[in-house]
N, C-alpha and C positions, 0 to 999 in steps of 0.2 A: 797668622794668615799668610804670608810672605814665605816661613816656612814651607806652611803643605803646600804654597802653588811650587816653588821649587820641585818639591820632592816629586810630583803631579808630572811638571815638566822632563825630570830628569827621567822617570818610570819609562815617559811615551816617548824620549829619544832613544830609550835602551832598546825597547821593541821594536821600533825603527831601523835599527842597527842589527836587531835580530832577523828582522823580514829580510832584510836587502843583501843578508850575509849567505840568507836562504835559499833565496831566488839566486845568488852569485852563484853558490855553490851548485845548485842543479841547472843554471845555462853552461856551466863551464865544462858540466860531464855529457852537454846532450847533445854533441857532436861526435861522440865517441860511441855513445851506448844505442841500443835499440831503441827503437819508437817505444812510445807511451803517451796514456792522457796525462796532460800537462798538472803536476803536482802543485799545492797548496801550500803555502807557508805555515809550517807547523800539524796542519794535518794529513800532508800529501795527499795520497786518491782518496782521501777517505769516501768521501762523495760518489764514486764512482762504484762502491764495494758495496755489499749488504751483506755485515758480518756474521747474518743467519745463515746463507749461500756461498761461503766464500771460493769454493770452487765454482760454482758456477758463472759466479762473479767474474771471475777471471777466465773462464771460457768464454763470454761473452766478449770480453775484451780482444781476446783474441783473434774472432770474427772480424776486427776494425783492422788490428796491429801487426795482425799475421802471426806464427806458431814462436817467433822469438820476440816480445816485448819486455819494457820495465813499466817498472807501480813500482810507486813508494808507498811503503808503510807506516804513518804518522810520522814525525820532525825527522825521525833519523836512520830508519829503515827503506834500502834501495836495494832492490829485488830483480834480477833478472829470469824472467818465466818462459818455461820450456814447454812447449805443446806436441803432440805427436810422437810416433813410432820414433820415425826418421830424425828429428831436433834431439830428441832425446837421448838416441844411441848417438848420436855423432858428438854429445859432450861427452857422457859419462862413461862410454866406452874408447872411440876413434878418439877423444883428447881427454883419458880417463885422469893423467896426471892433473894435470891444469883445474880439472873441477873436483880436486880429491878433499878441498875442504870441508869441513861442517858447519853448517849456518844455524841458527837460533830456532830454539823453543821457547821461547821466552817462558811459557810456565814454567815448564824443566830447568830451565838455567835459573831462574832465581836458586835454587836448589846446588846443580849442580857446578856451574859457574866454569865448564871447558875442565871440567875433570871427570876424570871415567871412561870408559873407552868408545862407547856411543855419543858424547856430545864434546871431546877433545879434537885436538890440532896438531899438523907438522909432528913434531917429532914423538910427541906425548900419545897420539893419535898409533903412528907406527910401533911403536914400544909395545902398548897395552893389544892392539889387536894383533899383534904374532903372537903377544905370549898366552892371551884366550884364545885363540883357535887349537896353538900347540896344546894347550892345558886339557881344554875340552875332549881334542882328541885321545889325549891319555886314559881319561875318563869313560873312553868307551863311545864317542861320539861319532857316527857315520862306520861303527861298527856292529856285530853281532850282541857288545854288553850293553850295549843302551836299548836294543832292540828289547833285550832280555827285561831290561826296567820297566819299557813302555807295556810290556806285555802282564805283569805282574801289577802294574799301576791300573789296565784295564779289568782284570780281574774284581781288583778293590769298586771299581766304579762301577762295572754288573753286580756286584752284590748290592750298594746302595742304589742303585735301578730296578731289581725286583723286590726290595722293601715297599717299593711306592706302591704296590699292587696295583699296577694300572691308573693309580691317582692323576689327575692334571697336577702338576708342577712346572713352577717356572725352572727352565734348566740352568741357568747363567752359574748358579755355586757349585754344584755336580761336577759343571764343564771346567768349570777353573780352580777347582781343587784338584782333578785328574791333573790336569794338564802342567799346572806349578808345581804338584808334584814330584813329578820327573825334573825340572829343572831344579829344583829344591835338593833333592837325591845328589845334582852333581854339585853342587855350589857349598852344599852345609850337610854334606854325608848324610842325610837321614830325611825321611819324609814323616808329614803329618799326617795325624790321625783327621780322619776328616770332622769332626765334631769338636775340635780345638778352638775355642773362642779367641782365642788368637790369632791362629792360622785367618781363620774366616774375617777379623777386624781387615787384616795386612790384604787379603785380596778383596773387602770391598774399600781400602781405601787406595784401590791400586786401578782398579773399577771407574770410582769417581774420580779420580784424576784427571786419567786417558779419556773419559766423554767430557769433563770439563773444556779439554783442549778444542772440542767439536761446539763449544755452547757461542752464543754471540758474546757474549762476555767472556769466553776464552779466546776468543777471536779480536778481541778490543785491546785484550793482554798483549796479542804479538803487533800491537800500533804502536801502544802506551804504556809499555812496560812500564819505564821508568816513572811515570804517575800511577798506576793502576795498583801499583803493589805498595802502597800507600795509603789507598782509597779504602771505606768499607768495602765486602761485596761477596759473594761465594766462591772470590778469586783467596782470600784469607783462610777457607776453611781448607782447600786445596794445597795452600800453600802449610799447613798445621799438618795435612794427611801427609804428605809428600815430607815433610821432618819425623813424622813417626816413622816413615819407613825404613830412613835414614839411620832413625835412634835404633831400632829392631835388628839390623843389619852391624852397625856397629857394638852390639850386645852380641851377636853372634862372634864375631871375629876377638872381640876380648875371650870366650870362653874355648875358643880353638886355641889363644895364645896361652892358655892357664896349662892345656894337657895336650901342647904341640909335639910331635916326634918328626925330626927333619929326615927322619930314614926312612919314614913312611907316611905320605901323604895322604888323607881319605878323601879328599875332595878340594876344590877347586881354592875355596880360602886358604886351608894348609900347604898348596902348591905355591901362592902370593908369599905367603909368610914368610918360606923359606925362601924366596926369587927375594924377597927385599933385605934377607940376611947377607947373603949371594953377594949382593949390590949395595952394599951398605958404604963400601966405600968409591963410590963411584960418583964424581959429584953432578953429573949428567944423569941421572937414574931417575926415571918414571915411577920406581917401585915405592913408595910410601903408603902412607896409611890411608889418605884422603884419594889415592886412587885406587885401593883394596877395596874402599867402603861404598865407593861410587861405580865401580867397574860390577862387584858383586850384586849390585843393586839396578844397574842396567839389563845384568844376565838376569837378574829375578823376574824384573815384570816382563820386558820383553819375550822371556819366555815364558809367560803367563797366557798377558793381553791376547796377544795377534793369535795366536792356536784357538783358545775357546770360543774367543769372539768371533773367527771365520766358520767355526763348529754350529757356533751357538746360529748365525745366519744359514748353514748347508741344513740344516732340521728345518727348520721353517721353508727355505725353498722344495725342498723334496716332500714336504705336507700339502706344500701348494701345488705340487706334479707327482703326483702320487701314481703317475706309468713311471716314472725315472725311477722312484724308491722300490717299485715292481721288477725294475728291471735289476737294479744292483743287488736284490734279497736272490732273485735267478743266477746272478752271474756266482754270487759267493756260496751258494746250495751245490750249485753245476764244478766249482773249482777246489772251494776248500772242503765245504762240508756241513758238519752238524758235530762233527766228533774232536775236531781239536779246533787250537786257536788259530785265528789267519798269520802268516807272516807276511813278512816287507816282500819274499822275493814272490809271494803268489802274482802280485800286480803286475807283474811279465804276463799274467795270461789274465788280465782281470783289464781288458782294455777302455771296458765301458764306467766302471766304477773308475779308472786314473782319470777319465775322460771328463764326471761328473766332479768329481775332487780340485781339479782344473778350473771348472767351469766356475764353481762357487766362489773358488777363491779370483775369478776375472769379475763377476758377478759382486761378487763383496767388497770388492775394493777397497780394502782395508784403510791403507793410509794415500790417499788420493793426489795429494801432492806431493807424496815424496815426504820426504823430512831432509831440511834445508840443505843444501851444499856450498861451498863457497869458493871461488877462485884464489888459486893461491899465486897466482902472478896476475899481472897487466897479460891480457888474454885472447887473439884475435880468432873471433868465431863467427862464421861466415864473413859478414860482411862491415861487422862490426868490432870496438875493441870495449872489452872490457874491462876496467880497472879492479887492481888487483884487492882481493878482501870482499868483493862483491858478491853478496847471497845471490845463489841460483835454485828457482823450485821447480825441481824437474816432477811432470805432471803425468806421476803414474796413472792417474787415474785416464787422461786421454789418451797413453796407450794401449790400456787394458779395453776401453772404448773405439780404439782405433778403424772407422768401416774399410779402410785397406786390409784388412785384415781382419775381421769378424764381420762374416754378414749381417746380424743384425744384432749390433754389441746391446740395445736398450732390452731385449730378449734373453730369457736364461735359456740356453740351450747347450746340451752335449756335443751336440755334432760340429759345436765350433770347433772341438779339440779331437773328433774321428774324421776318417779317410774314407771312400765311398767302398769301402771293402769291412768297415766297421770296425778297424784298427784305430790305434791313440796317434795321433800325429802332434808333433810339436807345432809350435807357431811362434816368430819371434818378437809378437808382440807380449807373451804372456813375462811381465813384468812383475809379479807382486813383491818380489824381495830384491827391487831394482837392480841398479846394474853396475859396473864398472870396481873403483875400489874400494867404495865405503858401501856395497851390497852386503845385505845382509850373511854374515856370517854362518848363523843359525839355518840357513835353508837346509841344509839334510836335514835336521834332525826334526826340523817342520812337516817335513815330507813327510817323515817316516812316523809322526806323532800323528799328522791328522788323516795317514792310511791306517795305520792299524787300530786309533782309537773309533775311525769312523764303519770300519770295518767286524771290528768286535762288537759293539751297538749295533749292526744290524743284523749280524750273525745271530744274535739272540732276540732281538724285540723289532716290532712295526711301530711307525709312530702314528696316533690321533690329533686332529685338534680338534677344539670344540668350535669349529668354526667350519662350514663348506669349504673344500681348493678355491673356490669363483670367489670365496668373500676373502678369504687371509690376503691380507694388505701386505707386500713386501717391501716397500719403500722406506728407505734407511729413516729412523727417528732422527738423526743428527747429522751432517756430513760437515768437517772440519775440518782438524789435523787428520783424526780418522774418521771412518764411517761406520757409526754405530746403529745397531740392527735394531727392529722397533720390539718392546718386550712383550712376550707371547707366553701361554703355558701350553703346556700338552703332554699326552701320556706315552706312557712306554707300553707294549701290549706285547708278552713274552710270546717266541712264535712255536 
């Protein structure tokens, strides 16, 4: 008896000691950092979030805190959140070094753990992203040879488009076999057949991942990591998909190593291969196996996900405005034709089709918050300092909404991105592949995917839905990490 009242007492002095270390810890930083609602011992804002919303969540906040506040995210996550055009260019551009680090996924880091070139640091960070953009360049990237793939890859995707005869079909596998693809072609020399029960496992468990990050329970993940990947829950089966990918990947790079030639590279793994020969004796070197296997594995989905899924969204809006899909079937009849395939450089004269391609992608808002960054020093911005190691989530989705700059951003409209001469004008709100040094690498070749893949599809087919323009719902099913578009069928109608 004397026993458990001990152990009783000693439990509720440990917690004790926990709470006050807690509370120490967050009065001591809250003369430094930005305002926020006052955090909770152990669950921070929790209270303040609803991890079905969590952007909006934090736009609300903002209303109170102004466009630079902090939230903590459960016991140990402390966030500094960027709202606006203007908060947001002035970190990750005007003091691009300062916020050049990378903050947490918490789904993804259980996995990848700060290796690979999308969720690494400092110096591991610089290493891997010079030598994938040099790589990719080699490979024909922001040139005429990838041009040549993406064209060859749409080919394959009209033939399985007129199989359908007109069928409703849901398009999500269509789109993201196209689109992986191409990134497949540069990373592991070869593409898939699209009826590969393989292929098709690896993109729906690359599918379920990326919406998991959007679920309330993927959202509970980036509080409680450290408890949640513990717990039952459909955070396990996520975490089982995301090791398959892993094992897949690393099965590929064993068999580039069986029948490797260092004179001749085919593709992106055999460039790694030989870069880690290169560097084998260098005791500072990035190049190892666990960052071949995770850097390759970055360029796979990344260059999956965000193309088909802003695809998969521009179909469904252009069904629902079905003058815009009138208009861009006129602009590509009037420029390219009927007789060959569109290229990249027709969109010099195809201002209303860049215009609508724009729009979708301000409209779709792909990853709404940004994916984390981090300060890599003690950091004075504006008005405040931030200590260094501190997550920043610069909130692309309020620039993409920005009303300084889109008349009326909750509206899909073209004429956000034309001139009253009916010309493409830029805007420097249009953010989707952020900004400064850790922006997306991949934007050409995003460019250049979702004009000519979107361009070939309409060159040949109209799309139906089975539904009125006035009833198709466009309101994203999920909004999280990313914003996942609500699942619809429809058909292709050869024109």
């Amino acid at each position: 008896m004397l026993a458990s009242g001990l152990l009783l007492v000693t439990v509720l002095a440990f917690l004790v000691v926990l709470v006050l270390m807690s509370v120490w810890k967050q009065r001591k930083l809250s003369g430094k950092l930005p305002p926020g609602p006052t955090p909770l011992p152990f669950i921070g804002n929790y209270l303040q979030l609803n991890t079905e919303q969590m952007y909006n969540s934090l736009m609300k906040i903002s209303k109170q805190y102004g466009p630079v506040f902090t939230i903590h995210l459960g016991p140990s996550r402390r966030i500094v959140v960027l709202c606006g055009q203007e908060a947001v260019k002035e970190a990750l551009v005007d003091q691009a070094l300062d916020f050049s680090g990378r903050g947490e996924i918490a789904v993804f880091d259980w996995l990848f753990k700060g290796y690979g070139v999308a969720f690494s640091n400092w110096e591991r960070s610089k290493q891997l992203r010079r030598f994938s953009i040099a790589t990719l360049r080699d490979f024909g990237v922001g040139k005429r040879g990838i041009e040549e793939r993406i064209q060859e890859e749409a080919g394959y995707l009209l033939e399985a488009l007129h199989k359908t005869n007109g069928a409703l079909i849901d398009p999500t596998f269509y789109l993201s076999r196209t689109v992986s693809n191409v990134m497949s072609s540069i990373v592991f020399g070869n593409r898939f057949d699209y009826e590969d029960k393989e292929f098709l496992s690896l993109l729906k468990m690359m599918l379920g991942s990326f919406q998991f990050t959007s679920t309330s329970t993927g959202q509970l993940c980036e509080m409680f990591s450290s408890m949640m990947k513990h717990l039952p829950g459909p955070q396990q089966q996520v975490f089982k998909e995301l090791k398959g990918l892993e094992n897949f990947i690393a099965k590929k790079v064993e068999q580039h190593q069986n029948n490797l030639d260092p004179n001749s590279p085919r593709d992106f793994i055999d460039s790694f291969l030989i870069h880690m020969e290169q560097e084998k004796k260098n005791p500072k070197t990035e190049f190892y196996m666990k960052n071949l296997v995770m850097t390759t594995l970055n360029l796979f989905f990344a260059g999956t996900e965000t193309i088909s899924t802003t695809l998969r969204y521009g179909f469904l809006l252009l069904m629902k405005h079905p003058d815009v899909e009138a208009k861009i079937h006129k602009e590509i009849d009037q420029v390219v034709g009927r007789n060959r395939q569109p290229k990249y450089e027709d969109r010099m004269k195809m201002p209303y089709t860049e215009a609508v391609i724009h729009e979708i992608q301000r409209f779709s808002d792909l990853l709404p918050m940004g994916v984390a960054h981090r300060v890599t020093k003690d950091t004075k911005f504006r008005d405040f300092l931030i200590p260094k190691g501190t997550e920043v989530f610069p909130m692309l989705g309020s620039v993409l909404n920005d009303p300084k700059f889109f008349s009326n951003p909750k509206d899909f409209n073209p004429k956000h991105f034309l001139d009253d001469n009916g010309q493409f004008k830029k805007n420097d709100a249009f953010v989707p592949f952020s900004l400064g040094k850790r922006n997306c690498f991949g934007e050409g070749l995003a460019k250049m995917e979702l004009f000519l893949f979107l361009t070939n599809i309409m060159q040949n087919f109209s799309f139906r839905s089975p539904q009125a323009p006035q009833d198709i719902d466009v309101s994203p099913k999920l909004v999280g990490f990313g914003t996942i578009p609500p699942s619809y069928t429809m058909s292709f109608l050869p024109r």
